[in-house]
C-alpha positions as CSV (number, residue, x, y, z in Angstrom):
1,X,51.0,-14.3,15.1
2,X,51.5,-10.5,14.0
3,X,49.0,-8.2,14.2
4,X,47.0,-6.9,11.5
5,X,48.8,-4.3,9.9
6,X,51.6,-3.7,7.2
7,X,53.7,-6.7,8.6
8,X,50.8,-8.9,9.0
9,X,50.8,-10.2,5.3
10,X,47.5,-12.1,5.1
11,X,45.6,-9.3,7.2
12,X,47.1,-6.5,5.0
13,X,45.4,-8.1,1.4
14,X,42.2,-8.1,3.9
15,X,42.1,-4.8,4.5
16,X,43.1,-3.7,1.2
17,X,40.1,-5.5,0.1
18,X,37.9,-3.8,2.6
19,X,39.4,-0.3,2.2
20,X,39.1,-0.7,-1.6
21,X,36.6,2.1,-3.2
22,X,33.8,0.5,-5.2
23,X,31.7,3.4,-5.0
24,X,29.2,1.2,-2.4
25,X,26.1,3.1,-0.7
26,X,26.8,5.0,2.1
27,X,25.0,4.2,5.5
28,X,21.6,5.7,5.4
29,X,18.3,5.1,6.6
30,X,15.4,3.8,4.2
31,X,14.1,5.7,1.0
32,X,11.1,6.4,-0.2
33,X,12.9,6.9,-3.9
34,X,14.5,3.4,-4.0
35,X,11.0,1.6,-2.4
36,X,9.0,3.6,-5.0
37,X,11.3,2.3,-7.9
38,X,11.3,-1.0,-6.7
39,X,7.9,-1.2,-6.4
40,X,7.4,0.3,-10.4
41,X,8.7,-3.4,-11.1
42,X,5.5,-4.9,-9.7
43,X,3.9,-2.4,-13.4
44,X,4.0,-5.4,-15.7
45,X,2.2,-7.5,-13.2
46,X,0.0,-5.2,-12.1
47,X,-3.3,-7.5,-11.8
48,X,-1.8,-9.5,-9.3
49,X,-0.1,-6.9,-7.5
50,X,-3.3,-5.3,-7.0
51,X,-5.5,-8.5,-6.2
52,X,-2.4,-9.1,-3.6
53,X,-2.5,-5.5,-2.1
54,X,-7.2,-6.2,-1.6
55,X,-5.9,-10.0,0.2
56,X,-3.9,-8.5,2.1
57,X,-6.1,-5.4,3.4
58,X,-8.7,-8.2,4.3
59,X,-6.2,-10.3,5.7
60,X,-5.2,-7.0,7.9
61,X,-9.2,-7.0,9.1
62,X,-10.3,-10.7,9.2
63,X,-7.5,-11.2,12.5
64,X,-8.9,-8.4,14.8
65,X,-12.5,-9.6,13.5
66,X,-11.5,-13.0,14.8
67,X,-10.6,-11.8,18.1
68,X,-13.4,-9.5,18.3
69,X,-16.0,-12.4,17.6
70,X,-14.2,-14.5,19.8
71,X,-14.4,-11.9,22.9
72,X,-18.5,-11.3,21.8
73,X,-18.8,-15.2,22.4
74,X,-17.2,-14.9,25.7
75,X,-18.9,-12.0,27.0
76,X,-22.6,-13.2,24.9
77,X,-23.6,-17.2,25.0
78,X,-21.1,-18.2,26.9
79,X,-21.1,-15.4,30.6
80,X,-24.9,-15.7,30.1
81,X,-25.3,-19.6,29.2
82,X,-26.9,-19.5,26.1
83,X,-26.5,-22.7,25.0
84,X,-29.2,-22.1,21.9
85,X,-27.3,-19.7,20.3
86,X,-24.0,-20.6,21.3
87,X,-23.4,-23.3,18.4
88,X,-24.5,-20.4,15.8
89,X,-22.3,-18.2,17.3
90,X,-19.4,-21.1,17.2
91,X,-20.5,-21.9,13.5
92,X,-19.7,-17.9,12.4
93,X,-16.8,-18.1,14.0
94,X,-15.6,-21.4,12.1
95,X,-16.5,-20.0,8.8
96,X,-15.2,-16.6,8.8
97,X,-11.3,-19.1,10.7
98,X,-12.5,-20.9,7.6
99,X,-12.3,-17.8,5.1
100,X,-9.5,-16.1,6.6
101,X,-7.6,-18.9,6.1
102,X,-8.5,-19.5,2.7
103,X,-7.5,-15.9,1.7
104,X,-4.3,-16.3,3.8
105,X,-3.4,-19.3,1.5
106,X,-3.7,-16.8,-1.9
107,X,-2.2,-13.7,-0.4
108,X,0.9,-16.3,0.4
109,X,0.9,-17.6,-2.9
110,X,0.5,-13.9,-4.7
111,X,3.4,-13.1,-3.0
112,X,5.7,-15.8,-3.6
113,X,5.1,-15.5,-7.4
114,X,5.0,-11.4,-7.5
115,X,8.0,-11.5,-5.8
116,X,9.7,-14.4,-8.1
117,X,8.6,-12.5,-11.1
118,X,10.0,-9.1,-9.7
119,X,13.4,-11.0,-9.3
120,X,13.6,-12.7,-12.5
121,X,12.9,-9.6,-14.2
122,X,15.5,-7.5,-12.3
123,X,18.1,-10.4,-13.0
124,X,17.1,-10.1,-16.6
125,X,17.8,-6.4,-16.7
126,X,20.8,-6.5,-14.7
127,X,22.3,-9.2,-17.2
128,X,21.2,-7.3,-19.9
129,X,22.7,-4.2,-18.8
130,X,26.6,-5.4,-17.6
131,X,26.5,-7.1,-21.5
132,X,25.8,-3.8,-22.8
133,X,28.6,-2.3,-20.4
134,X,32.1,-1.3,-22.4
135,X,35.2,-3.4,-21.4
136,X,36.6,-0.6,-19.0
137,X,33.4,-1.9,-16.8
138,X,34.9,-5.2,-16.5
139,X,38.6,-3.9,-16.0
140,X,36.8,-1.8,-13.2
141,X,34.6,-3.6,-11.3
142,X,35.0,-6.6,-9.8
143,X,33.6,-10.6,-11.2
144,X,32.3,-11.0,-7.9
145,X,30.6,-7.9,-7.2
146,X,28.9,-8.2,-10.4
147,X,27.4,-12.2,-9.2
148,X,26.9,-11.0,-6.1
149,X,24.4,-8.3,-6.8
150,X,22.6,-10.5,-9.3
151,X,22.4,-13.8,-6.2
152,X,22.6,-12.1,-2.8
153,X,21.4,-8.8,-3.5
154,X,18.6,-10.0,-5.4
155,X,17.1,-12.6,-3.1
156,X,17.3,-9.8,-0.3
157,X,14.9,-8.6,-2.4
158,X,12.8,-11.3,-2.8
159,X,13.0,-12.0,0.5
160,X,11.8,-8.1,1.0
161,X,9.0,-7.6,-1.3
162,X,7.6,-11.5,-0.4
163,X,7.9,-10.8,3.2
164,X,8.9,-7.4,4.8
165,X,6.3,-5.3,2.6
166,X,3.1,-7.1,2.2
167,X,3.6,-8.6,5.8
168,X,4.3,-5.6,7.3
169,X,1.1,-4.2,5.5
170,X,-1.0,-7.2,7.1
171,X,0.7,-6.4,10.1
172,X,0.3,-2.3,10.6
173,X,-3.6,-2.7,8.9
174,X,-4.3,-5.3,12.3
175,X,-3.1,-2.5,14.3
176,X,-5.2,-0.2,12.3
177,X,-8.5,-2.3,12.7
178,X,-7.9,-3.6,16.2
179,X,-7.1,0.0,17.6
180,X,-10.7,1.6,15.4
181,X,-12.8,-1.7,17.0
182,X,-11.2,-0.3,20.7
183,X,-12.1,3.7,20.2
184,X,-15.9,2.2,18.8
185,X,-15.9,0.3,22.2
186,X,-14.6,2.3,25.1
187,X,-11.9,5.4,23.6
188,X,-11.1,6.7,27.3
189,X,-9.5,2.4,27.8
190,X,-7.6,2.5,24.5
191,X,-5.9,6.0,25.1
192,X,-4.0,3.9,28.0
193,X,-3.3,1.6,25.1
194,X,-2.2,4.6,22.7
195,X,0.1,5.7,25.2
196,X,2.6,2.8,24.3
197,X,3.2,4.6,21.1
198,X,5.8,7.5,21.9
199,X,8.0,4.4,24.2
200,X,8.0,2.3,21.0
201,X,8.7,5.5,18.5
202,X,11.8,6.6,21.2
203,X,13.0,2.7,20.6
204,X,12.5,2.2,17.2
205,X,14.4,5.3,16.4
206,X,17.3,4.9,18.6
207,X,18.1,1.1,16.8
208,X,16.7,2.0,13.7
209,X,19.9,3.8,12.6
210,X,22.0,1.0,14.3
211,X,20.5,-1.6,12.5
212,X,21.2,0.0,9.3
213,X,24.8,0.4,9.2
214,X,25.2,-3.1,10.7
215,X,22.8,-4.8,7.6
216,X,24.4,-2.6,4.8
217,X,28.0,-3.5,6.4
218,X,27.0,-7.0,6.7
219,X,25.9,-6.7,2.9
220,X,29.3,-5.3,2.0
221,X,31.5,-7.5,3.8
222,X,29.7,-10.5,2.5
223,X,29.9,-9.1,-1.3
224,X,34.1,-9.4,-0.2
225,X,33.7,-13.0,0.4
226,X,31.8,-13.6,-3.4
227,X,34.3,-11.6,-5.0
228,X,37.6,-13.0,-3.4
229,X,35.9,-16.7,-3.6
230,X,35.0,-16.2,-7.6
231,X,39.1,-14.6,-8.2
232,X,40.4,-17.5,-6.1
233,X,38.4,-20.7,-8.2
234,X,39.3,-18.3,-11.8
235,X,42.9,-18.4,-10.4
236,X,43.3,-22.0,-9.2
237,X,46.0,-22.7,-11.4
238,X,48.1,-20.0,-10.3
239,X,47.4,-20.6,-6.7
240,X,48.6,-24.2,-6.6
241,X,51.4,-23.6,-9.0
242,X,52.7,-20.8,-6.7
243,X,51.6,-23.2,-3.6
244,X,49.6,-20.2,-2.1
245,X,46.9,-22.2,-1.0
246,X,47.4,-21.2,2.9
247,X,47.7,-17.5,2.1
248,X,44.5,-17.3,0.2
249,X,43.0,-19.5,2.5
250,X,44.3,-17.2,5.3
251,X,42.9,-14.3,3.3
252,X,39.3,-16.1,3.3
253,X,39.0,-16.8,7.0
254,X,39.9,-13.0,8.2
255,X,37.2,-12.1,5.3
256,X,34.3,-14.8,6.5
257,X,35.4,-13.6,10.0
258,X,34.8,-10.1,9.0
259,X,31.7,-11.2,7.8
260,X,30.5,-13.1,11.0
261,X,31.5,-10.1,12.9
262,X,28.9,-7.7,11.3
263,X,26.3,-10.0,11.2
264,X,27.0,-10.8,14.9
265,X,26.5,-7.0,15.3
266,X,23.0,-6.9,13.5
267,X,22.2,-10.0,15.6
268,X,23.2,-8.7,18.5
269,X,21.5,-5.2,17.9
270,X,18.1,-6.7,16.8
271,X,18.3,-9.0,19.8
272,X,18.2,-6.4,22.4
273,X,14.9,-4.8,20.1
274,X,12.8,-7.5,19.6
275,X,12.5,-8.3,23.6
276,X,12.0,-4.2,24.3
277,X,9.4,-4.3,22.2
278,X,7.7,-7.4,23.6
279,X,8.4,-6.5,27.1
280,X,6.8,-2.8,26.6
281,X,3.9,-4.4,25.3
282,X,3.8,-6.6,28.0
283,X,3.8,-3.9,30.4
284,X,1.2,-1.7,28.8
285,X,-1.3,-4.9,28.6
286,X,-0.2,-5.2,32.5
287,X,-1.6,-1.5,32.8
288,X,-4.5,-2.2,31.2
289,X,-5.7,-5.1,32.9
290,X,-4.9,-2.6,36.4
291,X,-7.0,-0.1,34.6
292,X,-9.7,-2.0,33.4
293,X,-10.1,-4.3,36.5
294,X,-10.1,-1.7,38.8
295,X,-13.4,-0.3,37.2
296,X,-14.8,-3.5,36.8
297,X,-14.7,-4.3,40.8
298,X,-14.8,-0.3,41.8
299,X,-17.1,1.3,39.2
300,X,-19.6,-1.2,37.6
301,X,-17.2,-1.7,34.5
302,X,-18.7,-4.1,31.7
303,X,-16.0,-7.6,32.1
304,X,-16.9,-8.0,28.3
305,X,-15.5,-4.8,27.3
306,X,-12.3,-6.0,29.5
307,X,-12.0,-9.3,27.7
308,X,-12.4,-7.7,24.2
309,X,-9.4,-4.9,25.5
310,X,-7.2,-7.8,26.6
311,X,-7.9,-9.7,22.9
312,X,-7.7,-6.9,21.0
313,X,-4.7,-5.1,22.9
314,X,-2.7,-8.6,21.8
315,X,-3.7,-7.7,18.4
316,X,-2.6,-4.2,18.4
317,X,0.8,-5.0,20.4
318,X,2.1,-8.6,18.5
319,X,2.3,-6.3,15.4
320,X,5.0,-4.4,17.1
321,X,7.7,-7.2,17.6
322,X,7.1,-8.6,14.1
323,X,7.4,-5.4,12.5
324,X,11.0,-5.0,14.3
325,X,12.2,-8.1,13.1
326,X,10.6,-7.4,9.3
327,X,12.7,-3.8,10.1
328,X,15.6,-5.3,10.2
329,X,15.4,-7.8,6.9
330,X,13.9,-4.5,5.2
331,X,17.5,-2.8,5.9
332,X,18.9,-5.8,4.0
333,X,16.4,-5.7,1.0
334,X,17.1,-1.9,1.1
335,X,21.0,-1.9,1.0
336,X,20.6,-4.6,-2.0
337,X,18.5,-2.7,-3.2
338,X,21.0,0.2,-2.9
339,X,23.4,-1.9,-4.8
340,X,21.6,-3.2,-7.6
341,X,20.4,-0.1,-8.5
342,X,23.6,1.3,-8.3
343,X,25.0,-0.9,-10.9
344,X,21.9,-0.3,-13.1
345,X,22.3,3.5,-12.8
346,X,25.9,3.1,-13.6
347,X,26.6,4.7,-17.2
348,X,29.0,3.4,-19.8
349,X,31.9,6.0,-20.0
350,X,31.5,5.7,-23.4
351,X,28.4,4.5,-25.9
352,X,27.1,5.1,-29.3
353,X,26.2,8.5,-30.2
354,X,22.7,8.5,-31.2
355,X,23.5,9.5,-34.5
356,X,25.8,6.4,-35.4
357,X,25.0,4.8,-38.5
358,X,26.0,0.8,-39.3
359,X,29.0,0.1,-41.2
360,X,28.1,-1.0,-44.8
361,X,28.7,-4.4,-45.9
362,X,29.8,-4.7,-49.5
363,X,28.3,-7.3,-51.9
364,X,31.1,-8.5,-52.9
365,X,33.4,-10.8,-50.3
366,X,36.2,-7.8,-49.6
367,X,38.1,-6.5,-46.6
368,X,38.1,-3.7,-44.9
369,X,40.4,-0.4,-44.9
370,X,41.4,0.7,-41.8
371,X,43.2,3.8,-41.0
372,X,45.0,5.1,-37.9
373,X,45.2,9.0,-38.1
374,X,47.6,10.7,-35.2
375,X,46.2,8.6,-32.5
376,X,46.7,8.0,-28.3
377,X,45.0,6.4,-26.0
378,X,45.0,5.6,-22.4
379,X,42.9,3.0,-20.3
380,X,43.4,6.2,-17.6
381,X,42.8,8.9,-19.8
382,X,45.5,10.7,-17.6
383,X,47.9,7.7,-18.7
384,X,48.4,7.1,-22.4
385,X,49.7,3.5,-23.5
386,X,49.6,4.7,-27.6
387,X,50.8,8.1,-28.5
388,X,49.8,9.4,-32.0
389,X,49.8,6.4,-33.9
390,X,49.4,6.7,-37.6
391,X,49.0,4.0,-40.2
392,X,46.4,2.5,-43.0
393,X,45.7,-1.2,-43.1
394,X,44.2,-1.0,-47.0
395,X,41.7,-3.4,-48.2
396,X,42.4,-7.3,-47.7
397,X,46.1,-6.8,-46.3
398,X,47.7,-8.5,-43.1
399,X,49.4,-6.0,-40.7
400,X,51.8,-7.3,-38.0
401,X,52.2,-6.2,-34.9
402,X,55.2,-7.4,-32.9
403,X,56.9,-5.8,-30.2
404,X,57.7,-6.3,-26.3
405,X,55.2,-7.0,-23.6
406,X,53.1,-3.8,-23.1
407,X,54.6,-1.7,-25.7
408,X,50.4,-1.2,-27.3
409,X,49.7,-4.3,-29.3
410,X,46.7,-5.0,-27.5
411,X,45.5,-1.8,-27.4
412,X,45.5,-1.4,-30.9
413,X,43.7,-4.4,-31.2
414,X,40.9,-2.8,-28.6
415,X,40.2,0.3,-30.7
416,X,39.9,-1.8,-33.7
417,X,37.4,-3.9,-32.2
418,X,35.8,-0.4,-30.6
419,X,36.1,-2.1,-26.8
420,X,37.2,1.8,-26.8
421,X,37.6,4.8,-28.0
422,X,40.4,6.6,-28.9
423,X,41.6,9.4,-26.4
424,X,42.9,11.7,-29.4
425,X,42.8,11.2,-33.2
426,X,40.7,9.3,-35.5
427,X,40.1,5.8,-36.6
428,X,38.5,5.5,-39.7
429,X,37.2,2.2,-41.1
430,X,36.0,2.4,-44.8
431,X,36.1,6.0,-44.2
432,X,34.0,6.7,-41.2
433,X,34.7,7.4,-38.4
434,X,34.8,5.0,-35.5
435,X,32.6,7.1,-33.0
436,X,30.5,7.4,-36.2
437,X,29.7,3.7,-36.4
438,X,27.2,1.3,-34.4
439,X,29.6,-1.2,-31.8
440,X,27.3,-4.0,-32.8
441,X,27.5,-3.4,-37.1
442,X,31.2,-3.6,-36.6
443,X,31.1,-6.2,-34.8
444,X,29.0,-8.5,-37.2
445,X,31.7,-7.7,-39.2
446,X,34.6,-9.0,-37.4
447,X,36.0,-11.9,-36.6
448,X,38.8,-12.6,-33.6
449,X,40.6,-15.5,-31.9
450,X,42.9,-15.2,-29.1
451,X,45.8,-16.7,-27.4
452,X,43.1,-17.8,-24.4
453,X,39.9,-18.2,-25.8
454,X,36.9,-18.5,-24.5
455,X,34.3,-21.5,-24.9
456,X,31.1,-21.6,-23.9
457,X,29.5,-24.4,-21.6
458,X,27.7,-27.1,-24.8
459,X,29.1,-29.1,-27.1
460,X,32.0,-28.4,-30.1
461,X,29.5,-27.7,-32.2
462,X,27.5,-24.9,-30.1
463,X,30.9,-23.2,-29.7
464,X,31.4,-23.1,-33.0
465,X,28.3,-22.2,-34.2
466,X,28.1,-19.6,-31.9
467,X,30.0,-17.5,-34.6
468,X,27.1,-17.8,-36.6
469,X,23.9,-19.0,-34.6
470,X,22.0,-19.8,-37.8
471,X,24.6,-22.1,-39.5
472,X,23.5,-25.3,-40.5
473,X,25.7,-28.7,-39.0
474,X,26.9,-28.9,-42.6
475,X,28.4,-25.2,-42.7
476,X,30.0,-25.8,-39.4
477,X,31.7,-29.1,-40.9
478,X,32.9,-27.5,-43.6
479,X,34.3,-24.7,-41.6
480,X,36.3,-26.8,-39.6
481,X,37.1,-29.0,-43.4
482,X,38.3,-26.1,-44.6
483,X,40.7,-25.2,-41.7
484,X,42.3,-29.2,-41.9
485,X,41.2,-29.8,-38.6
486,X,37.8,-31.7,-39.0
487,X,39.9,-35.3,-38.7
488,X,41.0,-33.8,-34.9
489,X,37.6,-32.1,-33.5
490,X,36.0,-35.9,-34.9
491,X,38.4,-37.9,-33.2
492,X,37.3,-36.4,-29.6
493,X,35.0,-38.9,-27.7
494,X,31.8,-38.0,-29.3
495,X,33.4,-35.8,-31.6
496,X,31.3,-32.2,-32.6
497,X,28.7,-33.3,-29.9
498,X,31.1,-33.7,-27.3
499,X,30.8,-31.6,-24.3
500,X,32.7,-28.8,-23.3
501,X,33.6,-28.4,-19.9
502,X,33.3,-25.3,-18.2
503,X,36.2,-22.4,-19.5
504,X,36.7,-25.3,-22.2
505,X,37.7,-28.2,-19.6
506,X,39.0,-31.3,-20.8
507,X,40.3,-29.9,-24.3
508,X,43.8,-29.4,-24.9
509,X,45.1,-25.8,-25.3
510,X,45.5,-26.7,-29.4
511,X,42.2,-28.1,-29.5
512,X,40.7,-25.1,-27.9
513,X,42.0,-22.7,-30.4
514,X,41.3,-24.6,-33.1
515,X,37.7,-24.5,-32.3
516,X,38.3,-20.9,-31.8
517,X,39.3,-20.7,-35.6
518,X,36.7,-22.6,-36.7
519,X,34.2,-20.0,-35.0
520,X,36.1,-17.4,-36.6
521,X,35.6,-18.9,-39.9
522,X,32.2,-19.8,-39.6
523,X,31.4,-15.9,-39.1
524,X,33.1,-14.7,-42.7
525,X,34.4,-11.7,-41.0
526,X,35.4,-8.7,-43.2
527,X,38.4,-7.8,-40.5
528,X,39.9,-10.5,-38.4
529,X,41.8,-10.6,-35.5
530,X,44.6,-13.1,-34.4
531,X,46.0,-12.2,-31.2
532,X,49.1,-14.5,-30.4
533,X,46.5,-17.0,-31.6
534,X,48.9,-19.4,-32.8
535,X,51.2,-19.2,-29.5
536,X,49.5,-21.9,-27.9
537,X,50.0,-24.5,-30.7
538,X,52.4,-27.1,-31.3
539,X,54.5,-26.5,-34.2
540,X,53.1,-29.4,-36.3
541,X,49.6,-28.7,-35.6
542,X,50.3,-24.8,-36.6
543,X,52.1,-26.5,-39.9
544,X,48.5,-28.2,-40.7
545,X,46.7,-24.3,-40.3
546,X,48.9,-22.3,-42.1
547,X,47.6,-23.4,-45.6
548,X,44.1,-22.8,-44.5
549,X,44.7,-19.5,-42.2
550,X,46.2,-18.0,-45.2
551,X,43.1,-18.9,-47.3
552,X,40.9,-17.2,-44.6
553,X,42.9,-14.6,-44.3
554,X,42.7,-14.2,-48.3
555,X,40.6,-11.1,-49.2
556,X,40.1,-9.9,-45.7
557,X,41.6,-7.2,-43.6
558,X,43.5,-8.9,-40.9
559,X,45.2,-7.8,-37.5
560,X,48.2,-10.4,-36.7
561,X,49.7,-9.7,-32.9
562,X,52.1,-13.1,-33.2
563,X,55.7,-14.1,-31.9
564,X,56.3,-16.9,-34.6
565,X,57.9,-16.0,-38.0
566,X,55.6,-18.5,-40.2
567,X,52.7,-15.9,-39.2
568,X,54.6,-12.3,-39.2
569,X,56.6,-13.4,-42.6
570,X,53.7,-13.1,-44.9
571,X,52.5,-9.9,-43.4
572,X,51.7,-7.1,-45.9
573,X,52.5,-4.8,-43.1
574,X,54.4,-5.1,-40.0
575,X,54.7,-2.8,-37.5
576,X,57.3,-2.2,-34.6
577,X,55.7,-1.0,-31.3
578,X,58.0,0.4,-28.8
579,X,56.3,1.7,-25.6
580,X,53.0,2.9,-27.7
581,X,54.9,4.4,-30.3
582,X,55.6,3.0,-33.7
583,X,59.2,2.9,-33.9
584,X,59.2,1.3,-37.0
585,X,56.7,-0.3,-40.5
586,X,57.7,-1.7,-43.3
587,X,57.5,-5.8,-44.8
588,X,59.4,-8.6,-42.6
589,X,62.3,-8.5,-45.3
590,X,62.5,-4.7,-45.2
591,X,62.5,-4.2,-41.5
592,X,65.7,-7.0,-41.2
593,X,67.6,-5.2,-43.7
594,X,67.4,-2.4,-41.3
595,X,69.3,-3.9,-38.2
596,X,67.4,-2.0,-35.6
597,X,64.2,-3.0,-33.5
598,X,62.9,-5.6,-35.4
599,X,65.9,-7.6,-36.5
600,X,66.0,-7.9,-32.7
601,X,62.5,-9.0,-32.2
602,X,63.6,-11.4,-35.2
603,X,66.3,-13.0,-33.3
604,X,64.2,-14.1,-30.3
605,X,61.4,-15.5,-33.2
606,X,63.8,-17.6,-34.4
607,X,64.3,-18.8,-30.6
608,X,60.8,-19.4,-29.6
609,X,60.3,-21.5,-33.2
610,X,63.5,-23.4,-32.4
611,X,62.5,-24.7,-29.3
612,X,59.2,-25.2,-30.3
């Protein structure tokens, strides 16, 4: 087997998957900043955030108190045989067990459900934030990424405010009570105890950074996994038509065993912590019994106060290994914290101006005009795709556009459907300005169907309602009646109720799109869009949509990107794109008379209809 390296084929996609810049958090230690923000989600539930935070001080006292009563029945009733009171004594004791307990039962409770609410509502803003993201978002930043900080990330959350915080709390305010109940008994004793403290600080701090870099490289490594395993099931098709299913398999093992090696590393690191820790408190309790029993037998020393030391040290010293292992899941809920609030802080590169008024919708049923004035445009804005386009698409007219693979189609399409912005030049629609507009007032106003639609999980019916959510069953009928395709969608198994499989499983490619123009439809857009929409259909299914697509288009401004000559032929416009230029415009007959670009582009039509 080669070496990873640029020979090593498999390894080589791995490490261009690690080496790939996401713009992840750096390795640093925790932050007040990102603990204070998280914790301003806990606001809206502020009553049971606060009743959690007064269970959980009492919770902090009722364990030393426990230990302190039991040493005080030890040292009382029981060294002087006082069998009288030593049932009362035993009775207290059960009821406060009884109480702390009790307590312990809500503060678990509070803090399953604060921490579920904190989640849902941080899932709820990170959803609604991505769907207010441009589509340069999505052409940036991974599918994977994005799930995986709304599941992993997330739940290390969870995980962290329901556990690490609030027992950590419980944890630090035992050490606080059990070391004030030692200084009230015998101070000169617990400054042997408070001696521990500069050992453990030395520890802490020399894993602490350790630990950090391993959780948030663990966190990254395991984000790899998500997003190659969500690209791999999106591109099944591919992969077992290209029989890669080794490769990418090969790719996935190197990336899980990437994975297991960081985590390996945190593991590793925290357990060579956790047993310092215990074995310096240990050692310190070993002190203190040297201590305490030498002035017991030497110097009169009270054996109560000993026993009480020896309860209460356990108290103040247990805290210490729990609080290392709670470190090391707060460095995960911190570098998913990290992450989540990196993609929330994350700012479109282009919104709305505040100003932006909605596009008018006339009374009467009409189209739109639509006018390209000198512009470019570049997904890199250092790399233009159009260059100074220029035409008017005027009121109810079809405009064609036809050219090679990559010579701007699509891109016109985009800055129609403002996905983005031109780079240089306007776009006016009705006469204003595109940056002048509100995205989603356009967008009511628009319909679009594409060569690979998407449908929605539910039945026929949902997906094509979901061009108009308030449609009636009757309106979507009809909408379907009037495309010719209503005997079709009711000849499926349970016809408009049947269920749509995931990415629209278990429909035909023609059956998909036809649903697709139905939705369309349903909407009554002013300006609609058919990108290669009719590629995908059999010739005498397209035959039985022509009569109707011509009615819907009828009165509305339409954008046509199509390779078959029934579509471009009735155009009003067609335009000729040639590497984003507009090499030539003009109707279908006065483009052939020309003999150029088109009348080439016309020859392979009459191919792809041929064999089709």
């Amino acid at each position: 087997m080669k070496p990873p390296g640029k020979d090593g084929g498999v390894p080589m996609l791995v490490q261009r998957v690690r080496d790939e810049d996401d713009d992840e958090p750096q390795f640093k230690p925790l932050e007040w900043g990102i603990i204070r923000r998280l914790l301003g989600y806990t606001r809206p539930h502020a009553a049971q955030r606060n009743w959690l935070i007064l269970l959980t001080l009492f919770r902090s006292a009722q364990l030393p108190a426990l230990v302190w009563l039991a040493a005080e029945i030890i040292a009382g009733p029981i060294a002087r045989h006082e069998t009288s009171s030593f049932f009362w004594w035993i009775a207290g004791y059960c009821a406060l067990a009884l109480f702390t307990d009790g307590l312990f039962h809500f503060r678990q409770r509070y803090a399953l459900e604060l921490g579920e609410q904190v989640v849902n509502d941080l899932r709820s803003q990170i959803f609604a934030h991505v769907q207010r993201m441009p589509m340069s978002f999505f052409h940036r930043v991974k599918l994977g990424r994005i799930i995986s900080r709304v599941t992993s990330d997330v739940e290390a959350l969870r995980l962290g405010i329901q556990d690490s915080f609030f027992v950590s709390i419980v944890q630090i305010g035992q050490m606080c009570f059990a070391a004030t109940v030692m200084i009230v008994t015998d101070w000169k004793l617990f400054s042997i105890v408070l001696a521990l403290a500069p050992v453990l600080w030395s520890i802490n701090r020399r894993f602490r950074m350790r630990l950090s870099q391993h959780s948030r490289a663990a966190q990254e490594s395991f984000s790899r996994v998500t997003a190659t395993l969500a690209e791999s099931v999106s591109g099944i098709r591919v992969t077992q038509g290209f029989v890669r299913q080794e490769t990418n398999a090969g790719l996935f093992r190197r990336l899980l065993d990437d994975h297991s090696r960081y985590s390996i590393a945190l593991a590793r690191t925290s357990a060579i912590l956790t047993p310092l820790l215990e074995l310096n408190s240990q050692f310190f309790v070993a002190i203190l019994l040297t201590v305490g029993g030498w002035s017991v037998l030497h110097h009169g020393g009270d054996v109560g106060v000993l026993i009480k030391f020896f309860l209460l040290a356990n108290q103040f010293f247990a805290p210490i290994q729990v609080l290392g292992n709670q470190y090391t899941q707060a460095l995960i809920a911190m570098a998913g914290a990290e992450r989540v609030f990196r993609l929330l802080d994350m700012k479109p590169d282009w919104q709305d101006a505040p100003e932006a008024k909605d596009l008018p919708r006339p009374a009467a049923k009409t189209g739109a005009r639509i006018e390209f004035r000198d512009v470019s445009f570049g997904y890199d804005p250092g790399r233009l795709v159009l260059h100074k386009v220029s035409f008017i698409a005027e009121l109810g007219s079809m405009v064609a556009l036809v050219g090679h693979t990559g010579s701007g189609k699509s891109s016109i399409i985009n800055l129609v459907s403002k996905f983005y912005l031109p780079t240089a030049g306007e776009l006016l629609i009705d006469g204003h300005e595109v940056r002048t507009l509100t995205s989603h007032s356009l967008h009511r106003q628009m319909g679009m169907v594409q060569q690979q639609n998407f449908l929605f999980a539910g039945t026929v019916l949902d997906n094509i309602r979901y061009g108009r959510p308030e449609a009636s069953d009757a309106e979507v009928h009809e909408a379907a009646r009037s495309l010719g395709c209503l005997d079709l969608l009711e000849a499926l198994p349970q016809g408009l109720l049947t269920e749509v499989g995931e990415h629209g499983g278990g429909l035909s490619v023609g059956q998909r799109q036809l649903i697709c123009f139905a939705r369309a439809l349903l909407a009554d857009p002013r300006i609609l869009i058919l990108d290669e929409a009719t590629s995908s259909i059999d010739a005498l299914t397209e035959a039985r949509l022509q009569k109707a697509l011509m009615a819907l288009l009828r009165g509305r401004t339409s954008f046509v990107v199509a390779h078959r000559l029934s579509t471009i032929r009735n155009a009003d416009l067609v335009l000729v794109l040639d590497q984003g230029s507009v090499v030539e415009r003009g109707t279908h007959e006065e483009l052939l008379s020309l003999e150029k670009h088109y009348a080439a582009l016309h020859r392979q039509f009459v191919q792809v209809d041929a064999q089709t």
